[in-house]
Backbone as JSON Lines, residues from 0, in Angstrom:
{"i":0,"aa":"X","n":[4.17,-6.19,-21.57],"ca":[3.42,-6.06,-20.34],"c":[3.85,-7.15,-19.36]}
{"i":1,"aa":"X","n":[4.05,-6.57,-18.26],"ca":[4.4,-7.59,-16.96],"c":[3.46,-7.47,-15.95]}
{"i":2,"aa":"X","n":[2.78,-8.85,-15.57],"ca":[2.02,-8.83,-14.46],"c":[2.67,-9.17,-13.25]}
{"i":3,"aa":"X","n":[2.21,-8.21,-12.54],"ca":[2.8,-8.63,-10.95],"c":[1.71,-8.27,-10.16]}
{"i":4,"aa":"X","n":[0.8,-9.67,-9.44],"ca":[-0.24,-9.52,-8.53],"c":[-1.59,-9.13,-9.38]}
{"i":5,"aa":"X","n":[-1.54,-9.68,-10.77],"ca":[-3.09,-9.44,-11.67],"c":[-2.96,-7.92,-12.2]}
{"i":6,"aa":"X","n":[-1.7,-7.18,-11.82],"ca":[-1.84,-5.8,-12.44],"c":[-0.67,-6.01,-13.65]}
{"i":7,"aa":"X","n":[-1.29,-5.0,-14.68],"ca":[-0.29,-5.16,-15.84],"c":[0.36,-3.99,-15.8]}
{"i":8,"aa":"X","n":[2.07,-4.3,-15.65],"ca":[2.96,-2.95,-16.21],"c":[3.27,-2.95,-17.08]}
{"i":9,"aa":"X","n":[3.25,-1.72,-17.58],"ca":[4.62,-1.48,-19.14],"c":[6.01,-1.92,-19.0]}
{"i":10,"aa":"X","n":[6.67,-2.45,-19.18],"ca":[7.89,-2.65,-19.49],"c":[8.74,-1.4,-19.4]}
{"i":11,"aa":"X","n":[8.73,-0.38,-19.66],"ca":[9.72,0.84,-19.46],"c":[9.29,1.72,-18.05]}
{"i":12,"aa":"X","n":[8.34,0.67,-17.69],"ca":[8.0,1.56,-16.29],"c":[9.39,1.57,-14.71]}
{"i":13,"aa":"X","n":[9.21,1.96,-13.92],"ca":[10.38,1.63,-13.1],"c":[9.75,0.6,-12.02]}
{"i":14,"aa":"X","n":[11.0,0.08,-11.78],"ca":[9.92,-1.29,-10.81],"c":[9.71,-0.59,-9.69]}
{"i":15,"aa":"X","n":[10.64,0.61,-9.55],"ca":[10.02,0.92,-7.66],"c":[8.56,1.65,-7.79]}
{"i":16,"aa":"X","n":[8.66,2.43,-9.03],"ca":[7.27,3.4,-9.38],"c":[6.12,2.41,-9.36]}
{"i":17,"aa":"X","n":[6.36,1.18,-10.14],"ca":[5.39,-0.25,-10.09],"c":[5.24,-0.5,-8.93]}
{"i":18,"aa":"X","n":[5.78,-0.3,-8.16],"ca":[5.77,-1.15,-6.3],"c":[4.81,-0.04,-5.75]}
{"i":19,"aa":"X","n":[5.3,1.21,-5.7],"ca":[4.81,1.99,-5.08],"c":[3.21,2.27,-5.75]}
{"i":20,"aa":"X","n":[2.9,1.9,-6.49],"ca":[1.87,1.99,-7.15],"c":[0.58,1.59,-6.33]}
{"i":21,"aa":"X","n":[0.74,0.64,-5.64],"ca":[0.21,-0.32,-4.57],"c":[-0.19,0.12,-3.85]}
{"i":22,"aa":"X","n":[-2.13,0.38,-3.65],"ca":[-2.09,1.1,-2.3],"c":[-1.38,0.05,-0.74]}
{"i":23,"aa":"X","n":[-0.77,0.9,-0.12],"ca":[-0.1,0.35,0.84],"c":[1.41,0.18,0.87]}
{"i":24,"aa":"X","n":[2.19,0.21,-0.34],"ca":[3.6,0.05,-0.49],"c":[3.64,1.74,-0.3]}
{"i":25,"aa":"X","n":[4.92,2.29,-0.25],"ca":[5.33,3.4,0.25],"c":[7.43,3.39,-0.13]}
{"i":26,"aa":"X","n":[7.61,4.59,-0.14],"ca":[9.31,4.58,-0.78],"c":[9.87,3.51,-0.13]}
{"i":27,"aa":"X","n":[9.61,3.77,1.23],"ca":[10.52,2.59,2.05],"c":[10.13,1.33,1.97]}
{"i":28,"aa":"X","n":[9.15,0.77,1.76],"ca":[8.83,-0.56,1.5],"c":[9.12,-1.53,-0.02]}
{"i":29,"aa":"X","n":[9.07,-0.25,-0.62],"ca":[9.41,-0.7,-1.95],"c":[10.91,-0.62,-2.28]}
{"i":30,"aa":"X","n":[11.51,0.33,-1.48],"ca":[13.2,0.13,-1.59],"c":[13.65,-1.57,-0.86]}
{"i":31,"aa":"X","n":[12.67,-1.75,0.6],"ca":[13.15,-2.4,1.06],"c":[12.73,-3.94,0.63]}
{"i":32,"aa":"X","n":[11.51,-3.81,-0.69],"ca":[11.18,-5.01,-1.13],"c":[12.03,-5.17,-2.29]}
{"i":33,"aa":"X","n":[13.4,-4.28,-3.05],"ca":[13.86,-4.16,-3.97],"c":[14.94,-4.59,-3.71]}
{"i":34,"aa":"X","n":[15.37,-4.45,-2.44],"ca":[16.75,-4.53,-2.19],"c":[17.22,-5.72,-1.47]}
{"i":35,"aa":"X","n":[16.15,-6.95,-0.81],"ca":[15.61,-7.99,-0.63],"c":[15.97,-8.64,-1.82]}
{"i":36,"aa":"X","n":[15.35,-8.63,-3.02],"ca":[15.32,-9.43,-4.42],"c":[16.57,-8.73,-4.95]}
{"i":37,"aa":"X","n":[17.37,-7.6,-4.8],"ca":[18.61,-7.39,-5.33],"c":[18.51,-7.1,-6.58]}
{"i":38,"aa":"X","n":[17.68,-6.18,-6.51],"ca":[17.15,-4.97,-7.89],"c":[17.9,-3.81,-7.64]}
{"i":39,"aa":"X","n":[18.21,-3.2,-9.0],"ca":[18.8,-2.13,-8.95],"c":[17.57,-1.05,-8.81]}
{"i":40,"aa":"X","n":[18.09,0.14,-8.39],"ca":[16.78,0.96,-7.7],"c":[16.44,1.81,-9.34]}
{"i":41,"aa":"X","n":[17.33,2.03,-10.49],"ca":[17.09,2.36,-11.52],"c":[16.37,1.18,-13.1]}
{"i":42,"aa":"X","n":[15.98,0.19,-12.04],"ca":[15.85,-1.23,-13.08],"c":[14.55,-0.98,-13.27]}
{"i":43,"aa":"X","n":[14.15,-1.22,-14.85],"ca":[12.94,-1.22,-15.45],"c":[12.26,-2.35,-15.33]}
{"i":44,"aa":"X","n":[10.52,-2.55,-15.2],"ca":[9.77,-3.75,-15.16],"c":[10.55,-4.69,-16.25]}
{"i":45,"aa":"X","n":[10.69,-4.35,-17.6],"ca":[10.67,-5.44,-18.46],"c":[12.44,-6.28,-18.18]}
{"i":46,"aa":"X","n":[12.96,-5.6,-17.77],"ca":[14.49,-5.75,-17.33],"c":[14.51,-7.33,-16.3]}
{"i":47,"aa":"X","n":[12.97,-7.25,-15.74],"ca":[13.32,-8.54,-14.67],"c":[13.09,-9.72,-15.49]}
{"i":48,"aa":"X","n":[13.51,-11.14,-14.67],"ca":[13.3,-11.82,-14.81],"c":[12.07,-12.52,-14.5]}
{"i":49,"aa":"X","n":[11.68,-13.55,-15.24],"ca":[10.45,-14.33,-14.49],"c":[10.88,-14.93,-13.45]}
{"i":50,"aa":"X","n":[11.74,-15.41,-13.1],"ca":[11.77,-15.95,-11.48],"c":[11.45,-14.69,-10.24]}
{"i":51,"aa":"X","n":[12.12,-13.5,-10.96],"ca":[12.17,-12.62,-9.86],"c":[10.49,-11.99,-10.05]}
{"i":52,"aa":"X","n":[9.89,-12.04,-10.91],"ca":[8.9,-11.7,-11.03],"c":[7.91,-12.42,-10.39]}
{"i":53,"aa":"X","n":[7.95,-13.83,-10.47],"ca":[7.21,-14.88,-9.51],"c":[7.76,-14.62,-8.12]}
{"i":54,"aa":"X","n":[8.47,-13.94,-7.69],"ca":[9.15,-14.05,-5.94],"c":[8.51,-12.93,-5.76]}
{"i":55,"aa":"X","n":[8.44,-11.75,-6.49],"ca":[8.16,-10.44,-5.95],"c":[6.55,-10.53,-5.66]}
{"i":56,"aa":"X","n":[5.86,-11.53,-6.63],"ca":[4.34,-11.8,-6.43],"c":[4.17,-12.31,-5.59]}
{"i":57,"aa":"X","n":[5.28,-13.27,-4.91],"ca":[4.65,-14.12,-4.22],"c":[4.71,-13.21,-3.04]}
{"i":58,"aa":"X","n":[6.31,-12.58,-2.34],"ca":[6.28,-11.81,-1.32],"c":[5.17,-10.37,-0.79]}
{"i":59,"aa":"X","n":[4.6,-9.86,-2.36],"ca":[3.67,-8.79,-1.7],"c":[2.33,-9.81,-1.81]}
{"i":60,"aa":"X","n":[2.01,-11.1,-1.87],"ca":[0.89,-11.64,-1.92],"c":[0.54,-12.23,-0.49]}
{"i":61,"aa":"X","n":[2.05,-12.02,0.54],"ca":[1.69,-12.33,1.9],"c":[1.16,-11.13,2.32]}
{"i":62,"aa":"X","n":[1.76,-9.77,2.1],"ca":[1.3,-8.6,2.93],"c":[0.08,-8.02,2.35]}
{"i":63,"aa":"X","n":[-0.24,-7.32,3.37],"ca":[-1.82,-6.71,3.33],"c":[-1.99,-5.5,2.29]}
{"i":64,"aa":"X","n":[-2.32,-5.75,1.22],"ca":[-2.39,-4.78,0.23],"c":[-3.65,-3.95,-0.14]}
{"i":65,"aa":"X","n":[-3.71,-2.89,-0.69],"ca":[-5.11,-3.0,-1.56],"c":[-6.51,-2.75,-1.03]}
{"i":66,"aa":"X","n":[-7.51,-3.48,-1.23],"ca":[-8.76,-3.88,-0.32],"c":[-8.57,-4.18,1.22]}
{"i":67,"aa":"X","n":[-7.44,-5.57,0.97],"ca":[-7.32,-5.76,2.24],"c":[-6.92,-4.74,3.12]}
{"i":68,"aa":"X","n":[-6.16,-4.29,3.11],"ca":[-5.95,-2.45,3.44],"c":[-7.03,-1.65,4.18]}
{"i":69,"aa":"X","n":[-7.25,-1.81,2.89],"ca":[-8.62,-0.07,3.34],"c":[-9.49,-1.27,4.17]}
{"i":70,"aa":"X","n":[-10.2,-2.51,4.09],"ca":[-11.23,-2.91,4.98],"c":[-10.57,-3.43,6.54]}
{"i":71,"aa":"X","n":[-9.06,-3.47,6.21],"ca":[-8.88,-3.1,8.25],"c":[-8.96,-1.65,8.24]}
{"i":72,"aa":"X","n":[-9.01,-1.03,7.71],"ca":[-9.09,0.63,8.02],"c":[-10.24,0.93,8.67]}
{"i":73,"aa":"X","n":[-11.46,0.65,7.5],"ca":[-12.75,0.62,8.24],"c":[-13.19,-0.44,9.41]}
{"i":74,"aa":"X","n":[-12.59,-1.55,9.55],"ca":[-12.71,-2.46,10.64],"c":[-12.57,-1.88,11.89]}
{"i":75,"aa":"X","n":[-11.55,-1.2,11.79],"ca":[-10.38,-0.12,12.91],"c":[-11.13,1.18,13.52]}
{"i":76,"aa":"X","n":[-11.96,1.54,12.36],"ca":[-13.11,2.93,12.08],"c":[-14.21,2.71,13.34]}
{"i":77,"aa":"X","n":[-14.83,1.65,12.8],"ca":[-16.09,1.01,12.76],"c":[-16.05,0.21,14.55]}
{"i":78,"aa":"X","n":[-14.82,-0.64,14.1],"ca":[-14.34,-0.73,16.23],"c":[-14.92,0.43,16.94]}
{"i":79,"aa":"X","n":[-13.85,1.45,16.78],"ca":[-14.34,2.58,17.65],"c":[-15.52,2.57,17.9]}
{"i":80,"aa":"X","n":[-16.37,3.54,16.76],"ca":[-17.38,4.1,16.99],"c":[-18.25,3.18,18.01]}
{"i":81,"aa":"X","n":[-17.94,1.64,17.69],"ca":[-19.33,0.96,18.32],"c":[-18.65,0.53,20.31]}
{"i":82,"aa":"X","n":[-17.28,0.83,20.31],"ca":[-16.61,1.24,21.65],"c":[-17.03,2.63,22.44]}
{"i":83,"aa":"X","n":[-17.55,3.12,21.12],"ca":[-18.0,5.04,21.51],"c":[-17.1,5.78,22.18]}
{"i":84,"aa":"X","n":[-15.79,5.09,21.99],"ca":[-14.32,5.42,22.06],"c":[-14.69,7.39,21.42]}
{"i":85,"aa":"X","n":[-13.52,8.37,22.47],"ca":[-13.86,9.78,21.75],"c":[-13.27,9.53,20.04]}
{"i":86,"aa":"X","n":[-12.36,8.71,19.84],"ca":[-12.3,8.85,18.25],"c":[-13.03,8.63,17.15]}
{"i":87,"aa":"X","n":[-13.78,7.47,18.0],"ca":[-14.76,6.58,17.3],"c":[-16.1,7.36,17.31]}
{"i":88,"aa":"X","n":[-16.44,8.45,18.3],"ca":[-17.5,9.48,17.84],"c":[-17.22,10.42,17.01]}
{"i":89,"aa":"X","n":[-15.68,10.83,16.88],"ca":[-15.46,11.99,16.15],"c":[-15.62,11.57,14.59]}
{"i":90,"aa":"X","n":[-15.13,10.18,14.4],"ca":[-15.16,9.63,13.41],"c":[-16.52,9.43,12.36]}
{"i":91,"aa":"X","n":[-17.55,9.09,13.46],"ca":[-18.88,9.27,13.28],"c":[-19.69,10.61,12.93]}
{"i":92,"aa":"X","n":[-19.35,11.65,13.3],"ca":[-19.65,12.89,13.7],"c":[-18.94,13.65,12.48]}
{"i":93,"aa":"X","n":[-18.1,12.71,12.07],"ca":[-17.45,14.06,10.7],"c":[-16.41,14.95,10.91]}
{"i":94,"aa":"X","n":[-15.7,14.65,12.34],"ca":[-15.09,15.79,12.83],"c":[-13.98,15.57,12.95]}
{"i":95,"aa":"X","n":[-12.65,16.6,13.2],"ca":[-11.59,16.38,12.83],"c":[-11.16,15.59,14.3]}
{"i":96,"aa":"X","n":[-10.46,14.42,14.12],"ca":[-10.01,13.17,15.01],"c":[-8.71,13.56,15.9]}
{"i":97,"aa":"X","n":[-7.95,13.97,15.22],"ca":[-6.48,13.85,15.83],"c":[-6.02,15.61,16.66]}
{"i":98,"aa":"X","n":[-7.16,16.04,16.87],"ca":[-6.7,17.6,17.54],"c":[-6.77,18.94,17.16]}
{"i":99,"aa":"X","n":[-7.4,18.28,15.71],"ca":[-7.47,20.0,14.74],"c":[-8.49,20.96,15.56]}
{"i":100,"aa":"X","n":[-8.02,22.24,15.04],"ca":[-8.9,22.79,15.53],"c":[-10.36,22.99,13.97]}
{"i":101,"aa":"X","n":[-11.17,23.46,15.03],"ca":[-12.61,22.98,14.27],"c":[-13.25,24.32,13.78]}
{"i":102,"aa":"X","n":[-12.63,25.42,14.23],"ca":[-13.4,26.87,14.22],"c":[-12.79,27.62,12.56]}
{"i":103,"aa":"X","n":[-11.72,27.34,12.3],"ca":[-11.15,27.74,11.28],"c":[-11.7,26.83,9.91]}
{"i":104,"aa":"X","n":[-12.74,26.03,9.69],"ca":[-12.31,25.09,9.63],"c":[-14.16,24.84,7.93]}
């Protein structure tokens, strides 16, 4: 088992599948946090090293992961509505935000 950021991987797992695991990492972030540390894109968790394992913690421990994530989401939500911004009512209201239509629905 390898921890990276308090989460435990398996060892035969893939490190990008481990990255992406993250709410908030995504293909491209995790290629581009792989290819930064000079991982092969087919390299298994247990395959790294502990140095690279301490760098990779440390680098996703600057960006906004996780909790921190989702509570600017709702920060972002919650702005609106109290702006009474039209998104920020639709948001309130239950209703579809970005243009859907509502009759099909």
């Amino acid at each position: 088992m390898v921890f990276i950021l308090g989460v435990s991987f398996a060892e035969r797992n893939l490190v990008k599948k481990s990255l992406e695991s993250f709410y908030g990492l995504g293909n491209q972030a995790s290629a581009r946090i792989m290819a930064k540390h000079y991982i092969h894109p087919t390299a298994t968790v247990g395959s790294l090293s502990q140095k690279t394992v301490t760098s990779l913690t440390a680098e996703l421990s600057t960006m906004p992961l996780e909790t921190e994530l989702k509570r600017r989401l709702q920060d972002n939500i919650e702005r609106m509505r109290t702006m009474g911004s039209y998104r920020g009512r639709r948001h309130a209201m239950g209703l579809p935000v970005r243009g859907q239509n509502t009759k099909s629905q």
